[in-house]
C-alpha positions as CSV (number, residue, x, y, z in Angstrom):
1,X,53.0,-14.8,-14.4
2,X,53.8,-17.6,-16.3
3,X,52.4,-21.5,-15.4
4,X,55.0,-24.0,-15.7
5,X,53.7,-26.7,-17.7
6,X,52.3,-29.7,-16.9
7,X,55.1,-32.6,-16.5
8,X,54.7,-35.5,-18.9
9,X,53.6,-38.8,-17.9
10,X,57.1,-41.4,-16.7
11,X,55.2,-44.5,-17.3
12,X,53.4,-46.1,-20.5
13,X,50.3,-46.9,-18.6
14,X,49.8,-42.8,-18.1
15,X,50.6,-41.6,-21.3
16,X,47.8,-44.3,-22.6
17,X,45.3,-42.4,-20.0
18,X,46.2,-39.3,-21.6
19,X,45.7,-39.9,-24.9
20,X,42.5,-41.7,-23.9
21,X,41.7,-38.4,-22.4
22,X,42.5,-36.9,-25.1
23,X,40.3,-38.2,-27.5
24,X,37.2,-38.3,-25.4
25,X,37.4,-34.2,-24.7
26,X,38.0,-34.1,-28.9
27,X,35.1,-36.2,-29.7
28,X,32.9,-34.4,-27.1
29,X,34.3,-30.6,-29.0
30,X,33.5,-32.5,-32.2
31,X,29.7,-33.7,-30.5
32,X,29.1,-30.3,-29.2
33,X,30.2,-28.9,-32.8
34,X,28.0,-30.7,-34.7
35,X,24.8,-29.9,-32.1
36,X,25.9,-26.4,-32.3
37,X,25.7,-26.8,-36.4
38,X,22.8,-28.3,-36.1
39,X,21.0,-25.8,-34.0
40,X,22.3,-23.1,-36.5
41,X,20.5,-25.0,-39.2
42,X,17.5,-25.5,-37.3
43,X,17.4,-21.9,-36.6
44,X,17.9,-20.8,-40.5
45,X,15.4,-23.0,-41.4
46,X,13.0,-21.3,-39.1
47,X,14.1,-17.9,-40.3
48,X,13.7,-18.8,-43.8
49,X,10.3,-20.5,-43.3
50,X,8.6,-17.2,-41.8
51,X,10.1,-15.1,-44.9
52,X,8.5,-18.0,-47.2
53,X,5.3,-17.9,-44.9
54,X,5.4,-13.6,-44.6
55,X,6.8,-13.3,-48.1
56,X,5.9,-16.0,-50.2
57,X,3.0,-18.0,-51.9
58,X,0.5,-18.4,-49.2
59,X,-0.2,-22.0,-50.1
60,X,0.7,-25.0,-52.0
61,X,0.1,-25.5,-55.9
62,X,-1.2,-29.0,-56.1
63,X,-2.0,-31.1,-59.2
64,X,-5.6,-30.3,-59.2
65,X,-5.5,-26.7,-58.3
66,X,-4.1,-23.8,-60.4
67,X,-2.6,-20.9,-58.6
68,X,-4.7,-17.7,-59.1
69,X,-2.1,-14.9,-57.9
70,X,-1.2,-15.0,-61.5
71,X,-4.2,-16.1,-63.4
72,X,-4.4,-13.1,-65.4
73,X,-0.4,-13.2,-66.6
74,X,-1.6,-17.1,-67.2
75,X,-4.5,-16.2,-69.2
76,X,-3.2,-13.9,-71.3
77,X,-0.3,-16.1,-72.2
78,X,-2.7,-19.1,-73.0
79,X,-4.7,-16.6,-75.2
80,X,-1.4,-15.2,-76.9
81,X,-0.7,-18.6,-78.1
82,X,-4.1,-19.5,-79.0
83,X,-3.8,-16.4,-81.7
84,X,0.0,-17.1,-83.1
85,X,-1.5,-20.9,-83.5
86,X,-4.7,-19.6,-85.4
87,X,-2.3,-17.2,-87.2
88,X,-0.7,-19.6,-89.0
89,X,-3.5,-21.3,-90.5
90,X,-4.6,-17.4,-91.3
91,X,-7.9,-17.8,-89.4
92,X,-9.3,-14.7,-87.5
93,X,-9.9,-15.3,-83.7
94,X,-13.6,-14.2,-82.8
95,X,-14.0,-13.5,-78.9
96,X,-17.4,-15.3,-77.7
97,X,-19.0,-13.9,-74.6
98,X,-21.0,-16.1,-72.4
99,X,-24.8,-14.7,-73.2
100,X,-26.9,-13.2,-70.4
101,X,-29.7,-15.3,-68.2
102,X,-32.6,-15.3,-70.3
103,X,-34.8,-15.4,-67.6
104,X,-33.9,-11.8,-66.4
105,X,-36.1,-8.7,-66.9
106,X,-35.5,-7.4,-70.6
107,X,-36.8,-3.7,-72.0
108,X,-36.4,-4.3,-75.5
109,X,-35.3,-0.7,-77.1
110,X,-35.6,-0.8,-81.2
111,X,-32.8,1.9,-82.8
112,X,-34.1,2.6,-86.6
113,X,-32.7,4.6,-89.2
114,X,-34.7,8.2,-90.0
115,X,-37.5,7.4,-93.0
116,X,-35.1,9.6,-95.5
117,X,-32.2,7.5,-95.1
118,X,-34.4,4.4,-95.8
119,X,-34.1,5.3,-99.8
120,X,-30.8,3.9,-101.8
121,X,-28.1,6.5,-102.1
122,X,-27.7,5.3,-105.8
123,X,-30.9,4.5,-106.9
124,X,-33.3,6.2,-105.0
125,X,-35.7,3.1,-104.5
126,X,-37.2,2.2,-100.9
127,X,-34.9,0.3,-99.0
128,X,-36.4,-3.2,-97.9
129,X,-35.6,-4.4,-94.2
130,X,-33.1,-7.3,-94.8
131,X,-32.7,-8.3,-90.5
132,X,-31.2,-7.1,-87.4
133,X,-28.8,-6.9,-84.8
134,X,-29.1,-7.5,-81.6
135,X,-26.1,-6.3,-78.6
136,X,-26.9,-6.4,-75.1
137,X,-25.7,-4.9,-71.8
138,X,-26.6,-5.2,-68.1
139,X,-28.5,-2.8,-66.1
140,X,-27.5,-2.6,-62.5
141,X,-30.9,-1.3,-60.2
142,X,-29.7,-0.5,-57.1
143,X,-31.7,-1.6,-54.0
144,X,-35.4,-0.4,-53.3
145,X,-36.9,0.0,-50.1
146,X,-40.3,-0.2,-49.6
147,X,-42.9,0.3,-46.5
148,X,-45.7,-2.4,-46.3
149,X,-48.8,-1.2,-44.3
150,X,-51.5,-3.6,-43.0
151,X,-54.5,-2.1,-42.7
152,X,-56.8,-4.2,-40.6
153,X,-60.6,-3.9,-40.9
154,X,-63.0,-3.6,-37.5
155,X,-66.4,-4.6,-37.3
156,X,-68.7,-4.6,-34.8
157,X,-72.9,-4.7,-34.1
158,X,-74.4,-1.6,-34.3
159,X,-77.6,-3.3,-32.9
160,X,-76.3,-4.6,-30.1
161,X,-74.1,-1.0,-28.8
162,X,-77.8,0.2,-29.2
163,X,-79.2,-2.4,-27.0
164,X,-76.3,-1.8,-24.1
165,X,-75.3,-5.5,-25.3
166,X,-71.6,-6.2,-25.0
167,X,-70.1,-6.2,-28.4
168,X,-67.3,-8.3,-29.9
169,X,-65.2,-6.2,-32.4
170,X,-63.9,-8.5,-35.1
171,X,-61.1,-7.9,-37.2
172,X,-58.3,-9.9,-39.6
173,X,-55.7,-11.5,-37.8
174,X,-52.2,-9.7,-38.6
175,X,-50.3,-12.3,-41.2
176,X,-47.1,-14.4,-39.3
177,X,-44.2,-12.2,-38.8
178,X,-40.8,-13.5,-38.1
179,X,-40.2,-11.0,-34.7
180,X,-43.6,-10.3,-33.3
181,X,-44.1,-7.0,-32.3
182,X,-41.5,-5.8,-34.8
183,X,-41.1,-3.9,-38.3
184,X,-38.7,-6.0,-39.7
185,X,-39.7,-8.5,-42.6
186,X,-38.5,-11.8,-43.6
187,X,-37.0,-10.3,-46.7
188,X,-35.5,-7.2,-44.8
189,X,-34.0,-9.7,-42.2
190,X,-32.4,-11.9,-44.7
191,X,-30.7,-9.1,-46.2
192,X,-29.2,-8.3,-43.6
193,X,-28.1,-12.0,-42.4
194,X,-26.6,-12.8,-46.0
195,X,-24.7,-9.3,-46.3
196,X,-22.9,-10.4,-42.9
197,X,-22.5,-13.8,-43.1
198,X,-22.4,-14.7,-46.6
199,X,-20.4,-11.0,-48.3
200,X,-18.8,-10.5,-44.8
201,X,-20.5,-6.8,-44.4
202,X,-20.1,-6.0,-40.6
203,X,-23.1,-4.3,-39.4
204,X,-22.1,-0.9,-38.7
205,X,-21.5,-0.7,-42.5
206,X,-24.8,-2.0,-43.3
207,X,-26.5,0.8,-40.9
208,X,-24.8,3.4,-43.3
209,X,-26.2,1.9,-46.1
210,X,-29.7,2.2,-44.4
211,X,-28.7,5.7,-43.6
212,X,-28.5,6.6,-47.4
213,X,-32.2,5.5,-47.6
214,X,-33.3,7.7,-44.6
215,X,-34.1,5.1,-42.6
216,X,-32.5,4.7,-39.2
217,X,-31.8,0.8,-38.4
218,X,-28.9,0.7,-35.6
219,X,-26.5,-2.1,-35.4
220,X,-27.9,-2.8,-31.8
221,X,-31.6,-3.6,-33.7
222,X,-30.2,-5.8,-36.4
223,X,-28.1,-7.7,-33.5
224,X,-31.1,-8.0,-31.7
225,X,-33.6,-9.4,-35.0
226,X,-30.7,-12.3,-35.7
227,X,-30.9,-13.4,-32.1
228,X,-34.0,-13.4,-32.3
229,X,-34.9,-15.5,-35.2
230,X,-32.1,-17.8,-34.2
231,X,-34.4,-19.9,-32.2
232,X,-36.8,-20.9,-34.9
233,X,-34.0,-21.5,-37.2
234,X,-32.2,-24.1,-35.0
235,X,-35.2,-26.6,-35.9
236,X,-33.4,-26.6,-39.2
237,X,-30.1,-27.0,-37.6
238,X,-30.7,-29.6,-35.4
239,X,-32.4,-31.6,-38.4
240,X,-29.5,-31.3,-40.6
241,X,-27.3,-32.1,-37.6
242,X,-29.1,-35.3,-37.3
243,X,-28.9,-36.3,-41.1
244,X,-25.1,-35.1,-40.9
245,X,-24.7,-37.8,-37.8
246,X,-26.3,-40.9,-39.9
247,X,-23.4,-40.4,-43.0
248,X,-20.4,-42.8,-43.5
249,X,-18.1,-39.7,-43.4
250,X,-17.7,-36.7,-41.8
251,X,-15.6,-33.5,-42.8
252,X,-14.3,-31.7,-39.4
253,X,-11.6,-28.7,-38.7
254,X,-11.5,-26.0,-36.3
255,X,-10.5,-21.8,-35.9
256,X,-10.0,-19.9,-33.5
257,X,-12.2,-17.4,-32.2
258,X,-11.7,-14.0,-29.9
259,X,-15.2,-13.5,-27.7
260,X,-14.8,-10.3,-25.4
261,X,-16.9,-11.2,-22.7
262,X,-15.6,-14.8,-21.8
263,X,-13.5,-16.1,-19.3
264,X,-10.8,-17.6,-21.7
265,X,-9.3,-15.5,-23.6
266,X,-9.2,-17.8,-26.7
267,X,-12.5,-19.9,-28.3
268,X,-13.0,-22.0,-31.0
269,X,-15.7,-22.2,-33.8
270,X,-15.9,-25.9,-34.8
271,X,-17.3,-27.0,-38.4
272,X,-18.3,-30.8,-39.1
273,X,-19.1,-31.3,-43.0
274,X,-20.2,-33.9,-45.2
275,X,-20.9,-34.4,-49.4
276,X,-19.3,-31.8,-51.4
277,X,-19.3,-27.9,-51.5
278,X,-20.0,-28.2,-55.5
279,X,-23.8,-28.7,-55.6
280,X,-25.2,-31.7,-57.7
281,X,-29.0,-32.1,-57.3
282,X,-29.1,-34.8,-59.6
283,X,-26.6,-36.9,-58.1
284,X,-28.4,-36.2,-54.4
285,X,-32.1,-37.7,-56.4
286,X,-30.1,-40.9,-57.6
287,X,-28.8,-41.5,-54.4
288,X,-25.2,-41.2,-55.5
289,X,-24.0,-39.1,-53.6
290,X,-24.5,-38.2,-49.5
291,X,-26.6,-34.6,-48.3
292,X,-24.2,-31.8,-48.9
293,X,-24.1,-30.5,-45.1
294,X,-21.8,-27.6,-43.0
295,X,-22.3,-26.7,-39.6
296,X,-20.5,-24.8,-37.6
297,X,-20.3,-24.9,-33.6
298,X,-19.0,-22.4,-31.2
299,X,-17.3,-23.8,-28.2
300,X,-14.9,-22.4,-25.7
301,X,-12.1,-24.1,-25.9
302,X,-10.5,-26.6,-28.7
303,X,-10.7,-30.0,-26.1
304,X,-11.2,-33.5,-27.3
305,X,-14.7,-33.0,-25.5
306,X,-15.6,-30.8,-27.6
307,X,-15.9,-33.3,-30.9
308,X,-17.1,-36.0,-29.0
309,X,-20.5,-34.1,-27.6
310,X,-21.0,-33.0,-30.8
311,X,-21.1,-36.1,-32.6
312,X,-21.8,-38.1,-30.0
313,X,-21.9,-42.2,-30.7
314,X,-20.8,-41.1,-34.2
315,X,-19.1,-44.5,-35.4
316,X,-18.1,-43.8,-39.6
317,X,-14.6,-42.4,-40.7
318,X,-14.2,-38.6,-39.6
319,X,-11.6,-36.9,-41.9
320,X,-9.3,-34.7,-40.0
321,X,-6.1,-32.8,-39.6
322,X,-3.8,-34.2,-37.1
323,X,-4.7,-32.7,-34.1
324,X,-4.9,-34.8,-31.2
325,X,-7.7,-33.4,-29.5
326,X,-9.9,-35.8,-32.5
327,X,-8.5,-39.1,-31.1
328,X,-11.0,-38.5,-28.1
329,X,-14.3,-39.4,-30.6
330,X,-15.4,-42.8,-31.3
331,X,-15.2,-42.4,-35.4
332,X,-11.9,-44.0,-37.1
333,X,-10.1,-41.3,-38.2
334,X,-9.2,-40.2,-41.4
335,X,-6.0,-38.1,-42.5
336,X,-5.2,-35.8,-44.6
337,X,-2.8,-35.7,-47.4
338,X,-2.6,-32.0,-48.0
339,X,-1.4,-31.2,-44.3
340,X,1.2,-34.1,-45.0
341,X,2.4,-32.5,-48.2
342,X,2.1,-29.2,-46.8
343,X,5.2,-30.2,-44.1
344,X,7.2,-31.0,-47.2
345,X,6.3,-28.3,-49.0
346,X,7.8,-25.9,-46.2
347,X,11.3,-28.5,-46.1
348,X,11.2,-27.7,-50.0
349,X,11.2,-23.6,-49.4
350,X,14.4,-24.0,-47.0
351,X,15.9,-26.0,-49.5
352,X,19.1,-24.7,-51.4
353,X,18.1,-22.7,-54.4
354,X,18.8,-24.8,-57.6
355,X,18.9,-28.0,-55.6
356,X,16.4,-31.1,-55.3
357,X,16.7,-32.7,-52.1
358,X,14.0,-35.4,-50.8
359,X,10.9,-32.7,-50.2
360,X,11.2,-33.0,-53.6
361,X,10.5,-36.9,-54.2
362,X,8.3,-36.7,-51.6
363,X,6.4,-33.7,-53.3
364,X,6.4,-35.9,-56.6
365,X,5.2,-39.2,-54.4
366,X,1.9,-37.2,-53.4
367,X,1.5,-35.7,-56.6
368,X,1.1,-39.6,-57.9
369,X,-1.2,-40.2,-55.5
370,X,-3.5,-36.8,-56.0
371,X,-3.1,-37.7,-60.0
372,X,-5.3,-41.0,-59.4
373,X,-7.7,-39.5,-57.5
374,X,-8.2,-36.6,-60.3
375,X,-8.6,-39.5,-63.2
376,X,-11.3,-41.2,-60.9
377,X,-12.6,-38.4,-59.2
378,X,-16.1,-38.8,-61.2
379,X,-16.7,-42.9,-60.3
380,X,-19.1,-44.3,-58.0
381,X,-17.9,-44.9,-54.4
382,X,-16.8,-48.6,-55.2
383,X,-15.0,-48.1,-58.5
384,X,-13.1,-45.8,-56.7
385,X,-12.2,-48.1,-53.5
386,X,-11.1,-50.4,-56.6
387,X,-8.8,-48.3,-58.1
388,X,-7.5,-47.4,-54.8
389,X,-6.8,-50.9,-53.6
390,X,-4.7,-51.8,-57.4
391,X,-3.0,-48.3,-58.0
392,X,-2.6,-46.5,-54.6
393,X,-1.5,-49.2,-51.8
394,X,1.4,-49.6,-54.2
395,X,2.7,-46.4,-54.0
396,X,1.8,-46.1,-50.4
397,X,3.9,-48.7,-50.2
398,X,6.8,-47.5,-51.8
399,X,6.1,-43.9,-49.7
400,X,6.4,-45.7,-46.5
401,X,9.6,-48.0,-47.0
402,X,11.2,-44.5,-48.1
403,X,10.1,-42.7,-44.8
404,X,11.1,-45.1,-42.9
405,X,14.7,-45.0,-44.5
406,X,14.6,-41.2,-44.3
407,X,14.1,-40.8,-40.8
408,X,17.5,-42.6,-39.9
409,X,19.2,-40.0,-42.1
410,X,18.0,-36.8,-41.5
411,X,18.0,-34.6,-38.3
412,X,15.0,-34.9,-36.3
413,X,14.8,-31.1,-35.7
414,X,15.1,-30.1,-39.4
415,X,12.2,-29.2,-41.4
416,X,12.5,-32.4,-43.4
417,X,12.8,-34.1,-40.5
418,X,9.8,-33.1,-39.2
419,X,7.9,-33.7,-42.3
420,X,9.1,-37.2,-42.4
421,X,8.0,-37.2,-38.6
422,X,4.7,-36.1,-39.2
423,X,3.8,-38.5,-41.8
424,X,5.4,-41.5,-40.1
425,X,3.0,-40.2,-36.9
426,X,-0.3,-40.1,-39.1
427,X,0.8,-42.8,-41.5
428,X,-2.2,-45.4,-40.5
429,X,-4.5,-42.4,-41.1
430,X,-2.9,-41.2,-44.3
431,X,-3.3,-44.8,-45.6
432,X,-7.0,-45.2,-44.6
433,X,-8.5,-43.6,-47.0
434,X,-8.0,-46.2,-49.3
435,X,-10.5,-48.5,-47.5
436,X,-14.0,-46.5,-48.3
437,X,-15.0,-44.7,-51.9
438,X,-16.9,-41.9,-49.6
439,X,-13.3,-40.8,-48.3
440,X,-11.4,-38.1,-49.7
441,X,-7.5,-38.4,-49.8
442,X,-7.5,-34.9,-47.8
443,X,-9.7,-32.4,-45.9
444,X,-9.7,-29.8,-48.2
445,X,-13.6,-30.0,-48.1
446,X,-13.4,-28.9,-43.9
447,X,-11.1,-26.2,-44.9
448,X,-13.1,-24.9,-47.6
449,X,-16.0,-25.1,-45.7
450,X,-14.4,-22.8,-42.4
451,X,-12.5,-20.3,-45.2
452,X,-16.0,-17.7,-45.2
453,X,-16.3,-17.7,-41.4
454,X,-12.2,-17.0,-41.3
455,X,-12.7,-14.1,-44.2
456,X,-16.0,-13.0,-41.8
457,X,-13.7,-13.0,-38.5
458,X,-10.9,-10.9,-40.3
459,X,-13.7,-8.1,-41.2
460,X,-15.1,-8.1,-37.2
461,X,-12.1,-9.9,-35.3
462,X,-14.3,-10.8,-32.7
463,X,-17.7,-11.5,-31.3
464,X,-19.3,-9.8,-28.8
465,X,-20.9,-12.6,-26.1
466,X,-21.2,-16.5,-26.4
467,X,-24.8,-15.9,-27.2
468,X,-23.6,-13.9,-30.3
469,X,-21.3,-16.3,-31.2
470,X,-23.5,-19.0,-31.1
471,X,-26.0,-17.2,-33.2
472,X,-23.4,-16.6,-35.8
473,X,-22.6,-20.4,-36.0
474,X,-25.8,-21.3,-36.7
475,X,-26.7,-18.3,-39.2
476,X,-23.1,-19.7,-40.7
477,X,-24.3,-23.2,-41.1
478,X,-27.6,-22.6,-43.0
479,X,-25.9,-20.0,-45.6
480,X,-23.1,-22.6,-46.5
481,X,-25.5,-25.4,-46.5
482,X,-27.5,-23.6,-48.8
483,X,-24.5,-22.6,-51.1
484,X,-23.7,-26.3,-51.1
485,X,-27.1,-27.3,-52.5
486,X,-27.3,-24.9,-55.4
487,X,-29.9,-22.2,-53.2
488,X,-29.4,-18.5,-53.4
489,X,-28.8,-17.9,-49.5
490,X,-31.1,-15.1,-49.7
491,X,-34.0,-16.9,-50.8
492,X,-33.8,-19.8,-48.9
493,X,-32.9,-17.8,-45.5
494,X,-36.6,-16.1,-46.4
495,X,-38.4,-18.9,-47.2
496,X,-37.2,-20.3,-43.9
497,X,-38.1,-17.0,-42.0
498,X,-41.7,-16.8,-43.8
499,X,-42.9,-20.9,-43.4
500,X,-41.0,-22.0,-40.2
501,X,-43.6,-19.9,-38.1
502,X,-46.3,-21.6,-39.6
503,X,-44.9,-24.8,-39.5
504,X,-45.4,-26.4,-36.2
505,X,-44.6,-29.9,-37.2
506,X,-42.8,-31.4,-40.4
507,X,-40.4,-29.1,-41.7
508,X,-38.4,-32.2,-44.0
509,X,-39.7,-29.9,-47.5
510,X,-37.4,-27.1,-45.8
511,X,-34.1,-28.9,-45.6
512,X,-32.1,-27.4,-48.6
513,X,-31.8,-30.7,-51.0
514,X,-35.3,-30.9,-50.8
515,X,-35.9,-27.0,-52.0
516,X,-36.5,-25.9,-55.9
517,X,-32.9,-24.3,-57.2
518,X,-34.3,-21.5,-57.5
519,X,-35.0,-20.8,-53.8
């Protein structure tokens, strides 16, 4: 059945309506059009940011790092034109080999000739030694495991058991052990804390190795020995927790962490750092440079809270990501440059192929700003708030005028978008860091420092009980602090087992900057 149509309008005043009509329900087709093209492009962007993410580089390639994935195509190309350059001027390319510690065990074997060939072929005469040559290789001696028996002497009066006199049986006194009562050793225990928490060796492995030795040492006993020791350690914690609160910056990020037996079914393992991860002694001595410090604290939940009972009345700069839960401290926060370029590095991958676009200025901007801080990377603290002030607020400068221009032109929603919105959110962070020499221009060195306790996690997923978790943290802090400081994590984690037992008071020659290198 066919409607008849609608009759037209008999008087100008209608037919003005109409059209009015009209061209309101066009521009609201054209309006919903255009939000429907934008939610499209939204949702491609998405898509094609988790291929990037699933498919892609994992991270960023900034001006001072190198990408590894493909250092060994890199290295070989570098080497190939080393040679065709030597080529030309006909010289011969000699390989050099870094030489081997001279301080390690040596057995010297001497290779001579038998005493007939030490005549001349020609001649016959006695061959004189003219030198030698020396090559050498690298013996690998696999782990020995040895039994240590105290034998304690007894004495006692013989005159006095003959007399009926009470007699007092003397012997030595047993030497400190770090578990009473218990087999283990300082050495023994430290293995077993570095393997897990320095080479990320979960413990059920480890208790095969031990099987290959005979020697039957169950995951539940090594649990048991590092919650054990824990307590005496955390002397050294809390001391380099209190150095760590008295520094002008702090380094702080946060991972998650799965605990089975705890009401919420997702935790967090906090880290607060401060100096650098690349140990210099000499530097520490002069006073140059603050302690190098990483703790790590478990908490069960990622709340503001959490920061601010850690660090307490902490007032300096604390560098940070921007999460929101850190604007619940008293520090002024610091941001961080490579989250910020990060956001435009992920526009940049839902770009058009062959196209630049702004993720690309913006990519080049930062790179400027990264490219300062590489040529005074090596100055003192106030030559390097100097050259902040004169060559950095310029091109923040510049940065933030475009921003704000940016934001009026590009969808909210987009991936650009979002990295213009991001910036624009943290932009008085972002900029701070040209106010003190001590801060960095991103926290790389909080992410660096929470990278071996993420490569741990994936090998175990998750921790047991809070008490386990706990005792992780702070068997996590002492092995990167020691790292930091140029100490073999072995050695110090021994030293610390064999002399904090006998230490009842000062304990300031144990904290790691204050230990020979060699420990």
């Amino acid at each position: 059945m066919q409607t008849s149509p609608e009759p037209l309008p008999t008087s100008l005043t209608e037919l003005k309506n109409l059209l009015q009509s009209e061209r309101e329900l066009s521009a609201q087709k054209d309006q919903e059009i255009i939000q429907l093209k934008q939610q499209y492009q939204n949702i491609l962007e998405q898509f094609q940011l988790a291929q990037h993410k699933q498919f892609g580089k994992s991270s960023e390639v900034s001006p001072e790092q190198q990408s590894l994935f493909n250092e060994v195509e890199v290295l070989a190309e570098e080497t190939k034109v080393e040679i065709e350059q030597v080529s030309v001027t006909r010289q011969t390319l000699k390989p050099k080999r870094k030489a081997l510690p001279r301080d390690l065990p040596r057995d010297i074997i001497v290779h001579d000739i038998s005493e007939e060939d030490k005549h001349c072929d020609a001649c016959g005469h006695e061959l004189h030694k003219m030198g030698e040559e020396k090559s050498e290789q690298l013996e690998f001696i696999p782990a020995q495991v040895k039994v240590i028996e105290h034998v304690r002497l007894k004495y006692s009066c013989r005159c006095c058991e003959q007399k009926g006199i009470r007699v007092k049986i003397k012997t030595a006194a047993l030497p400190t052990s770090p578990i009473p009562k218990s087999f283990s050793t300082a050495s023994l225990i430290s293995q077993i804390v570095t393997h897990k928490y320095q080479y990320a060796l979960p413990l059920y492995r480890q208790e095969s190795i031990f099987k290959q030795y005979g020697i039957e040492l169950s995951r539940k006993t090594m649990s048991s020995w590092m919650l054990a020791i824990t307590p005496q350690l955390m002397r050294i914690i809390n001391e380099l927790k209190t150095t760590l609160r008295q520094q002008p910056v702090i380094h702080a990020d946060e991972t998650p962490l799965k605990v089975v037996h705890e009401d919420k079914s997702q935790c967090y393992m906090w880290v607060y750092c401060t100096g650098s991860d690349s140990p210099d002694k000499n530097a520490r001595k002069d006073h140059q440079a603050p302690p190098n410090i990483v703790l790590y604290d478990y908490q069960k939940s990622r709340a503001g809270q959490c920061v601010r009972d850690y660090l307490h009345d902490f007032s300096g700069y604390l560098q940070v990501d921007g999460y929101a839960g850190y604007d619940q401290c008293s520090a002024t926060l610091a941001g961080c440059w490579a989250h910020a370029r990060r956001k435009f590095m992920e526009a940049k991958a839902v770009q058009v192929k062959g196209k630049t676009g702004k993720a690309d200025w913006a990519i080049n901007h930062i790179q400027k700003l990264y490219r300062i801080e590489k040529e005074s990377q090596n100055s003192v603290p106030e030559e390097k708030r100097k050259v902040r002030q004169e060559k950095t607020l310029p091109l923040l400068k510049q940065f933030k005028v475009w921003l704000d221009k940016s934001a009026l032109h590009v969808p909210p929603k987009s991936a650009i978008g979002k990295a213009i919105s991001y910036s624009l959110r943290q932009w008085a962070k972002l900029s701070r860091f040209t106010e003190n020499g001590y801060l960095s221009i991103d926290n790389n060195r909080a992410e660096r420092a929470i990278k071996p306790f993420v490569i741990g996690r994936k090998n175990w997923m998750f921790s047991n009980t809070s008490k386990g978790a706990e005792t992780s943290a702070a068997l996590y802090s002492l092995i990167e602090t020691a790292k930091a400081n140029g100490l073999v994590p072995f050695d110090y984690i021994k030293t610390l087992l064999e002399q904090l037992p006998n230490q009842p008071d000062s304990i300031e020659y144990l904290l790691p900057w204050n230990r020979p290198s060699h420990d």
